[in-house]
N, C-alpha and C positions, 0 to 999 in steps of 0.2 A: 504493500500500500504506500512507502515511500519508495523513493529512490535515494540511491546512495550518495545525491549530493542536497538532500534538503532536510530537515529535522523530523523525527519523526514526533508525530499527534501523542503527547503524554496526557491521558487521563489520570484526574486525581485518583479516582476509585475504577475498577474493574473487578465484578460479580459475577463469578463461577456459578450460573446454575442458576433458572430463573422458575424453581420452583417454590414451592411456603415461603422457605428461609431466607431464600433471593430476595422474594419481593418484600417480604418481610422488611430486611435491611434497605432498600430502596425507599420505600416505602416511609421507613422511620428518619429518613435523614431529610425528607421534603419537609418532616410535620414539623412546624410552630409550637403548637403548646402541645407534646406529649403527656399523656395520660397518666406518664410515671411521674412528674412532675406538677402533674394541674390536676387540681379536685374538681368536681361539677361543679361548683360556683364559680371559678375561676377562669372555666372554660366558656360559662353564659357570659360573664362581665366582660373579656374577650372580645368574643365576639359580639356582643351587643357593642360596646364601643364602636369595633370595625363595620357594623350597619348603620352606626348614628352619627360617624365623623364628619364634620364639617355640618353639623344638622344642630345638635345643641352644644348650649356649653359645660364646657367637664374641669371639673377641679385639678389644675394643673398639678406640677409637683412641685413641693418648695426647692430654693434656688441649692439650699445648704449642702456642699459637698463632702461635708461634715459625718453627714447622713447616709451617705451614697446617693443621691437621686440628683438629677439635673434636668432641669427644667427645659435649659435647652437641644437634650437628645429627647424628652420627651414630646417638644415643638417638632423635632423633624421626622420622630416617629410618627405622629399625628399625619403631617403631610402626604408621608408614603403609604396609610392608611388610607387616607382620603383617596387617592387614585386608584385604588380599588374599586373594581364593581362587582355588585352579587350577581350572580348567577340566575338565580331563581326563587321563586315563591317558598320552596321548599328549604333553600338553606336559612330562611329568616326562623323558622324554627326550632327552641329550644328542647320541647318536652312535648308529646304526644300520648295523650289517654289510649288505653287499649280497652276496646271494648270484654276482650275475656280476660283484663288483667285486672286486677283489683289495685295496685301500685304503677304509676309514672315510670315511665325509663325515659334518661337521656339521652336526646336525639346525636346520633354524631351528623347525620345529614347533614345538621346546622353550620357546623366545620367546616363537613365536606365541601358542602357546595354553597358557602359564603363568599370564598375564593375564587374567582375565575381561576382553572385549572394553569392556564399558561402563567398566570402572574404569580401562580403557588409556588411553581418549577422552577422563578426566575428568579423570585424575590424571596423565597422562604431557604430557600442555600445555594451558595455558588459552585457548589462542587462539579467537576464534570464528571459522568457516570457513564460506564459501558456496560453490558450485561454477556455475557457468553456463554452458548450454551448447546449440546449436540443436537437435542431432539428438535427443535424448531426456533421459530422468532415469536412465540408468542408466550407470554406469561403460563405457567402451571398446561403447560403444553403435554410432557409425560404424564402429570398428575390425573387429566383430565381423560387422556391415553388409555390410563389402567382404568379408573373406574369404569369409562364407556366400556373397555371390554370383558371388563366383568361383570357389566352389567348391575353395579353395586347403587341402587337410590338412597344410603342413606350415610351419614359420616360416622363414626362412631363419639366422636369429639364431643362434649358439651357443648355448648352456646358460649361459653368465654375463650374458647382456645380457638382463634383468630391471627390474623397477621395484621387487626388495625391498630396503629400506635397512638391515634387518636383518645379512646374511649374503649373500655373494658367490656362495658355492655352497645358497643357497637354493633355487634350483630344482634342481637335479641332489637336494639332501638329501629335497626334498618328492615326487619322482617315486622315490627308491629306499625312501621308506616309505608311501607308498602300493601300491608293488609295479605300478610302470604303467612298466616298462624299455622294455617291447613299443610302448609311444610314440614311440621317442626312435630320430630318423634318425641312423647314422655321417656324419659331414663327410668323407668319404674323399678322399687326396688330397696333403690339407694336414698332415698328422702321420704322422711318421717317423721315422727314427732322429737324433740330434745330428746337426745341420748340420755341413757340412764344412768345412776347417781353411779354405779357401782363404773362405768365406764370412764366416765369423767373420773371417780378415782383413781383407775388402771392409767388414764395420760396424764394425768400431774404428776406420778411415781416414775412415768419415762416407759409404762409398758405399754406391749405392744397392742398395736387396736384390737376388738374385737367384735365381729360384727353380731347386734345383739339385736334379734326379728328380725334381720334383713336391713336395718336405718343403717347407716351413716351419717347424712347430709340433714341438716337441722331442715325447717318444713317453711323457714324465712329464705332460705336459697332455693325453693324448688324451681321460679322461675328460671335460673341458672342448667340447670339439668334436664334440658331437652336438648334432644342432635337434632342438626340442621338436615335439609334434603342436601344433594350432591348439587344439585340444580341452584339449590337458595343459595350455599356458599360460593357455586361460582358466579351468580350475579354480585354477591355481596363484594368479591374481590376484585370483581370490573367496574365495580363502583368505586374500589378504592383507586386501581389501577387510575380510572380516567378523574379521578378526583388530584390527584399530584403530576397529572399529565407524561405516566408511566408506557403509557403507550405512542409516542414518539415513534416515527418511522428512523430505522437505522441507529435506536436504542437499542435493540437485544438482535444480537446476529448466530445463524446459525454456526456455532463452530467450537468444534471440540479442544480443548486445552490440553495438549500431550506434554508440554514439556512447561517447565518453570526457572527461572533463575533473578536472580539480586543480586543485582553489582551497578558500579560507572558504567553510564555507554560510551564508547569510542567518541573522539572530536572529530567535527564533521569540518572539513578546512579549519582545523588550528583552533577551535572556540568550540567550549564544553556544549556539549547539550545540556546537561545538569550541573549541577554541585554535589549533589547526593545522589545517593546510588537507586535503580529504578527497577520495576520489574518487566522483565522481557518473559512475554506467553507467547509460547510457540504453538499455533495449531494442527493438527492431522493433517490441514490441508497445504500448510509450508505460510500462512501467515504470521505476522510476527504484531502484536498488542505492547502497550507499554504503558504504566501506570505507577503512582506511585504509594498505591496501596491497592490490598487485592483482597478479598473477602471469598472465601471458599464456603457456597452455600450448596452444594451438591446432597443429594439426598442417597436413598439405600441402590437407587438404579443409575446412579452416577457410571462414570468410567473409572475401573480401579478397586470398584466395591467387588471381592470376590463372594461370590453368591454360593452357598452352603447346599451340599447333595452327600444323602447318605452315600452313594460313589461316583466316582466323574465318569459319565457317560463317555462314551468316544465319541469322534464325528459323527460315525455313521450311525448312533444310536440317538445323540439328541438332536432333535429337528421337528420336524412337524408331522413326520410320519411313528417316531417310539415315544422321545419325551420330552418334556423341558419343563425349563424351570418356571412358577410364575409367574417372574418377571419378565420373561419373553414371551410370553403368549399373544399372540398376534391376531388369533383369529380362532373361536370356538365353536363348538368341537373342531379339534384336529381331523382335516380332510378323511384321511380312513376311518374315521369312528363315524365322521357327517356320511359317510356312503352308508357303509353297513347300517345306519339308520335308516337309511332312504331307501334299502333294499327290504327292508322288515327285518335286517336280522340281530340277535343278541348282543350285546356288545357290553365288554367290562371295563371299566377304567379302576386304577388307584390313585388315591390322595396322599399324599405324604407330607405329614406336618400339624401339628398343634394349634396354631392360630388361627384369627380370624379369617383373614384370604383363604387357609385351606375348607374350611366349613362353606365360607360362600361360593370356593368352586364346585365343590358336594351338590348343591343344591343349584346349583347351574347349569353343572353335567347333566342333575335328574329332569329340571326341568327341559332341558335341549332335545330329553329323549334318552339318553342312554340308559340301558337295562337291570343296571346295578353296580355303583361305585362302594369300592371297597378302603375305608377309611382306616389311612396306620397313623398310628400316632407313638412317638418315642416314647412319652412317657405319660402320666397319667391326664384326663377330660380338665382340663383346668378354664374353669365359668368364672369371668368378670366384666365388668361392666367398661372399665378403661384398661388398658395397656399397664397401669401402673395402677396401684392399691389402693382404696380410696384414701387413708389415712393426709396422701399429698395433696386431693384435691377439696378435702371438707375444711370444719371449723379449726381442725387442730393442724391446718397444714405447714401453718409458721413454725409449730414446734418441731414437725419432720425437717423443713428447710432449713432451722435454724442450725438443730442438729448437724445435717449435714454441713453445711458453712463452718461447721468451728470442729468439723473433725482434724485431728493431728496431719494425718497423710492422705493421698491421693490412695492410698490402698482401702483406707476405713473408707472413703465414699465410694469407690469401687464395690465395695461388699454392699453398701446400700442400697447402690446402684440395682445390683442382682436382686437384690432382696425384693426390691419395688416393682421392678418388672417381672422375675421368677419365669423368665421365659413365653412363652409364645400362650395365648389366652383366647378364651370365646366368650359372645355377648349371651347372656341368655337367652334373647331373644333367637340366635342361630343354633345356639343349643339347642331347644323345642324343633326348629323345624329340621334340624337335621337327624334328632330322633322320631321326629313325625314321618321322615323318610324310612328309617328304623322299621319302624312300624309297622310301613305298606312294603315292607322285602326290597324298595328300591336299592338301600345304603347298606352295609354292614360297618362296623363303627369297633375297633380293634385298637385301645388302649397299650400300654406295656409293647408294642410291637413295633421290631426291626424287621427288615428284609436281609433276609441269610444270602442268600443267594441267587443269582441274576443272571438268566441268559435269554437273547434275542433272537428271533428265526425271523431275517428279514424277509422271505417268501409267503410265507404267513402273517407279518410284519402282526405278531403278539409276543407278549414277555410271559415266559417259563420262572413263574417267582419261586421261591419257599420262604417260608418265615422263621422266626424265633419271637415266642412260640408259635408253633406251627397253625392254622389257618384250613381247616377243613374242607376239603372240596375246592378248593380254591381253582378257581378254571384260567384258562388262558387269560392274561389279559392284554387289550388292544392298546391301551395307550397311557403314562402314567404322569402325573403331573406333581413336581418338588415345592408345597408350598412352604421350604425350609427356611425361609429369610436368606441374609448377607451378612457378611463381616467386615467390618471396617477396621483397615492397621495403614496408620498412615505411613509404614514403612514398606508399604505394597503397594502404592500409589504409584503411577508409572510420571506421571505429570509431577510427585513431589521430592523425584527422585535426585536432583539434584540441592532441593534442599534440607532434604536430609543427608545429603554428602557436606556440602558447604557449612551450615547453620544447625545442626544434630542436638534435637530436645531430648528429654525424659517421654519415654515413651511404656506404658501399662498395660498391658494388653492390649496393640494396637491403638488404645487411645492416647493424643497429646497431651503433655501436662503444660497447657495455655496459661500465658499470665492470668490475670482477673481481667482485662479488657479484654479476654478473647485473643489474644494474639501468640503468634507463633515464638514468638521471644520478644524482651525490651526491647531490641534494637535492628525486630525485621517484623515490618507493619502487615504482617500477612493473617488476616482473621479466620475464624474458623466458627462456623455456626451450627445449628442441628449436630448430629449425633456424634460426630468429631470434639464437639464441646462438651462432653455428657461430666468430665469431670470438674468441671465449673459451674455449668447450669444444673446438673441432676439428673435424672432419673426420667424427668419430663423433656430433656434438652431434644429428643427426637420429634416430639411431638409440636404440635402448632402452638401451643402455649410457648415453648423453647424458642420459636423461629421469634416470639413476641418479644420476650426475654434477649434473644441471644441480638436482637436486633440492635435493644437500648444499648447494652453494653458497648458494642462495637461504633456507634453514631457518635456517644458523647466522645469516645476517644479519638474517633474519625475529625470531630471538630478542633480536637486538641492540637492530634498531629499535624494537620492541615494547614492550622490556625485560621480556621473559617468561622468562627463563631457568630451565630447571628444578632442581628437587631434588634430581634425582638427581646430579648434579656434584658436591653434599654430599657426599651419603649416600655416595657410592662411591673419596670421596678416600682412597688409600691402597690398593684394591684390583681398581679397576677401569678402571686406566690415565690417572685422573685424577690430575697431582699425584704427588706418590712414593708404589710400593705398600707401600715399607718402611716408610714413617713412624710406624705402627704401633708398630714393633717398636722405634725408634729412641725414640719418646716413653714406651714400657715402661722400656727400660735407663733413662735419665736418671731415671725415677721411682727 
């Protein structure tokens, strides 16, 4: 993209990966008043200002520097406010009644679309941004990939685990003013009346939770604890998307990051390109990226993620005719198993795997038509409601997080780690139907079970299994699908390969041990979000909540490093939780 006699385009920031966590980060470095930062009143006085500027008069800020506040950034914050225009009818709103809700939620709408998108992009940070990314040019591209082809309508997420940095209850506010409730599954279950005395006594002693009738979740958060449709989320994040003007042509390009390095570039005729050292991304396709900070948002189907199989198939075995992995499914049922459907005839498949994705393929395959899916699972039926225990998502989840935060080593949260997630899980809700498949002889459902041994007759293109423990009758089967998950070891990264040659951190089982802002070390600004960060964010760092999380952390140091810090920290000293709101009043009296 350059030539060898002109400088090359250095981007401040360049974002590996333009799924959750991508836009996540994106995402959080456009917003003005974060959520982590601004309480609901802070975000109404806000923006009510920024609709009423130049409209009435507002108590300036006293002169006294004394105080921190000046009156005159507060004059030219004004100014730049006032050249704003709203958008719409819709962003003038603060708070929207729901007709099935008995409590108000705060609108982010009002945020959203207060802003003309273009002037959010241009005025709310200077940084320049690239996104890079294999599967396409458009936001949650793979994301959207797997659910369409699995056919999955519903997220398993709660209503707060989101990517908006705005507002917590963002999504719950944008689903009750669109009037789309009819979206939004109940978590039943998990929300109840107050936990009982004896429980509340078990977590002030520091023991571990225990679920007592089924509660967890106090019966004040139940709004919080419904899943969104697949459908609602992905309107909600194209609202965020065209809300900070994320969707820019020739912002996210197709293209895969193979290689990585950090150093000086070369002088281009005698005169530095830089002073500091910069990242050169080399793609698959021989292009070359430069930036001088680089956020690794890559998710579990990233390049590099090596993908988990009770044994590595050959060439000639996985494909689209014996097996593959989840993550590669392309088209369901696999062509031979769509024929012998189409022909009337019998047809077997196996599952392999514990989790959620293997249950929903189950009931995918039976729906498609196949005759009878034979379900293994390594180790025993493990039923919950999230990825990780509810103990992290309820009333007492500050105690687990704080816990974690102040363990001694990266090994003690490591062990949390495991303990939280305990491996690959099912919703109850998939539970029932995949024993209601049970039921009617579609499914057979084989706990404690490995596959011993494996051979393939590609003429007959079925697999000759046996098990441990063995598996009765067990007949030919046609095609067999690994809903085993991936491993992530940032020493197996083919793209991080050089800088774990150059730059070589603490590494824990494949995961980095990252400063506290997410970074690869003090002194190489290379971020790392989602599941790579699990030993700084937790247990939840995979999940959308993490992408929320991992996002703050990496913005505010992005502004550090940069030193791009915005204006709005001015303009809003005194009433927007920057700095005392009084000060105002307090630089009045002394006048």
């Amino acid at each position: 993209m350059n030539t060898p006699d002109t400088y090359p385009e250095i981007q401040d920031v360049i974002i590996i990966g333009a799924g959750p966590c991508g836009l996540g980060v994106a995402a959080r470095i456009h917003e003005e008043t974060p959520s982590a930062m601004f309480t609901d009143e802070e975000h109404q006085r806000y923006h009510w200002i920024k609709k009423h500027t130049g409209k009435m008069n507002l108590v300036q800020a006293g002169r006294s520097k004394k105080k921190g506040v000046r009156a005159e950034k507060w004059n030219r914050g004004l100014k730049t406010l006032s050249s704003e225009k709203n958008k719409g009818d819709v962003g003038e709103k603060q708070r929207r009644e729901s007709s099935d809700s008995t409590s108000s939620v705060p609108s982010l709408a009002s945020s959203a679309e207060s802003v003309d998108s273009s002037s959010s992009s241009s005025s709310s940070t200077s940084m320049s941004t690239l996104v890079l990314d294999g599967s396409g040019e458009q936001w949650l591209q793979r994301w959207n990939n797997a659910f369409r082809t699995l056919e999955i309508k519903q997220l398993r997420s709660p209503m707060f685990f989101h990517v908006d940095p705005g507002d917590r209850d963002g999504m719950l506010a944008y689903t009750q003013e669109m009037g789309r409730e009819d979206d939004l599954w109940e978590i039943s279950g998990c929300v109840g009346k107050e936990m009982s005395k004896h429980k509340k006594k078990k977590r002030r002693q520091g023991g571990k939770s225990q679920t007592i009738g089924g509660v967890e979740i106090d019966e004040r958060d139940r709004k919080d604890y419904f899943s969104p449709s697949t459908g609602l989320f992905n309107d909600y994040c194209n609202s965020i998307i065209e809300r900070y003007g994320l969707d820019e042509p020739g912002k996210i390009l197709k293209q895969e990051v193979a290689d990585m390095t950090y150093d000086y570039l070369p002088e281009r005729g005698n005169v530095p390109v830089s002073n500091s050292k910069i990242f050169t991304l080399t793609t698959a396709s021989g292009l070359k990226f430069y930036a001088r900070a680089v956020v690794l948002a890559m998710g579990a189907g990233g390049a590099g993620i090596s993908k988990i199989y009770p044994w590595k198939p050959s060439s000639k075995e996985e494909g689209a005719e014996a097996c593959c992995h989840s993550m590669e499914i392309k088209s369901f049922p696999s062509p031979n198993v769509r024929n012998k459907i189409q022909r009337r005839q019998e047809t077997n498949v196996v599952v392999v795997g514990g989790g959620l994705s293997s249950a929903q393929i189950v009931d995918m395959a039976i729906r498609k038509g196949v005759t009878k899916v034979w379900f293994l699972m390594r180790s025993g039926l493990k039923i919950k409601h999230f990825d990780l225990s509810l103990p992290w998502l309820g009333k007492y989840k500050n105690w687990e997080k704080a816990a974690f935060f102040s363990a001694d080593t990266d090994e003690e949260r490591l062990d949390m780690i495991k303990t939280a997630r305990n491996g690959g899980s099912i919703t109850p809700r998939y539970v029932k139907i995949v024993k209601q498949h049970a039921a009617n002889h579609r499914a057979s459902i084989h706990p404690y079970t490995m596959i011993k041994s494996h051979e393939y007759n590609p003429e007959a293109q079925t697999w000759n299994l046996t098990t441990d423990p063995p598996i009765p009758n067990l007949p030919p089967i046609d095609y067999i699908y690994f809903a085993t998950g991936a491993r992530a070891d940032v020493r197996e990264m083919s793209l991080l390969k050089n800088m774990n040659e150059q730059y070589p951190v603490e590494v824990i089982e494949g995961l980095p041990c990252l400063t506290e802002d997410l970074m690869w070390r003090e002194d190489v600004p290379l971020y790392m979000t989602g599941r790579m960060a699990s030993l700084r964010l937790g247990p939840g760092a995979p999940n959308l909540e993490g992408a929320r999380t991992g996002a703050e952390r990496i913005a505010w140091s992005l502004e550090e490093l940069l030193e791009k810090g915005r204006e709005v920290g001015e303009q809003c000293e005194g009433f927007c939780g920057l700095g005392n709101r009084y000060a105002s009043l307090l630089g009045d009296a002394e006048e």
